[in-house]
C-alpha positions, 0 to 999 in steps of 0.5 A: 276413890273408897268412902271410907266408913269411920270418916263419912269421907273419902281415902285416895287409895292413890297411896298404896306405898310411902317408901318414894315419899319425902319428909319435908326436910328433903329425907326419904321417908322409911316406912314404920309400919313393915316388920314388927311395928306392923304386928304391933299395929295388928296387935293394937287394932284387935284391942279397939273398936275402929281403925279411928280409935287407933290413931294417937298410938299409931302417931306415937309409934311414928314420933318414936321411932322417927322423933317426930311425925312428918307429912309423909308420916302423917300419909303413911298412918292414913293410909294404914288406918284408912283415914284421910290425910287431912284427919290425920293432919288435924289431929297432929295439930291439935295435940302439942304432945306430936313434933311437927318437927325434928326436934333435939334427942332430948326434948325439954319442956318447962312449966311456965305457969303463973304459980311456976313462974312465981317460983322462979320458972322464967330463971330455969327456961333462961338456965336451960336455954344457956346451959344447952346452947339453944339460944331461944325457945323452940331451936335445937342445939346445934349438935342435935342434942337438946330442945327446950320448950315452954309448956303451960302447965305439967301439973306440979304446981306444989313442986315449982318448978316441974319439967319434962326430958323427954318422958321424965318427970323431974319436981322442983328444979332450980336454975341451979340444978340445970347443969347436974341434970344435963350431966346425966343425960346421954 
């Protein structure tokens, strides 16, 4: 076992490769880090200070190629950054902005709020939830398409009632937009 430095901990150098690993959906895990997402993780860790300081890029550049941040995932960027595995785990759940699961290709995300939902925000979540066919909150569609979440606040209250696709900002939307807006995704 190494110490490693940045944690005080230890790092089971047990993990010297992720390829074998398996997502908790039975999968095998492809490494991300080989090619050039490997040089542009070089690239990041000369910008910052400690290996540390390049772990919520790292856990993006995971969600975004895999759509989100499995066990192995986790594993794989505690490896390459010399952090435990339970650190790395911490941080995933801590933050809501990282996927714990598959989730649908696009993931969406409404404002329920009180001021939100005094404008409507609960007509919307029930507008996305029947025109996606999720059913409930927190369930991909069966085609894979579509997520939808409540989030407690997007920091819009002046344009009730805001939501997120993916990493699109939409003001204002009304059950009655529901529909135009998922026409036009792809």
């Amino acid at each position: 076992m190494a110490m490693s430095k940045e944690m005080g901990g230890t790092h089971a150098e047990s993990h010297d490769t992720h390829g074998g690993a398996e997502h908790a959906h039975g999968e095998p895990h492809e490494p991300v880090f080989v090619g050039e997402r490997r040089k542009q993780l070089d690239e990041l860790l000369t910008r910052y200070p400690t290996k540390m300081a390049v772990l919520l890029p790292a856990l993006w550049m995971v969600q975004e190629d895999r759509g989100w941040v499995s066990e192995a995932g986790m594993a794989e960027v505690a490896e390459v950054l010399s952090l435990t595995p339970a650190y790395v785990k911490g941080v995933v759940t801590f933050y809501t902005m990282y996927h714990q699961h598959p989730v649908g290709k696009h993931f969406i995300q409404v404002c329920t709020t009180s001021p939100c939902n005094v404008c409507g925000a609960e007509d919307v979540v029930h507008a996305f939830l029947e025109h996606t066919k999720c059913g409930e909150l927190g369930v991909t569609s069966e085609d894979g398409k579509f997520t939808v979440i409540e989030v407690e606040c997007l920091g819009a209250c002046g344009f009730a009632t805001p939501v997120m696709i993916n990493s699109d900002f939409i003001e204002s939307v009304t059950p009655e937009k529901v529909p135009d807006l998922l026409s036009k995704l792809t």
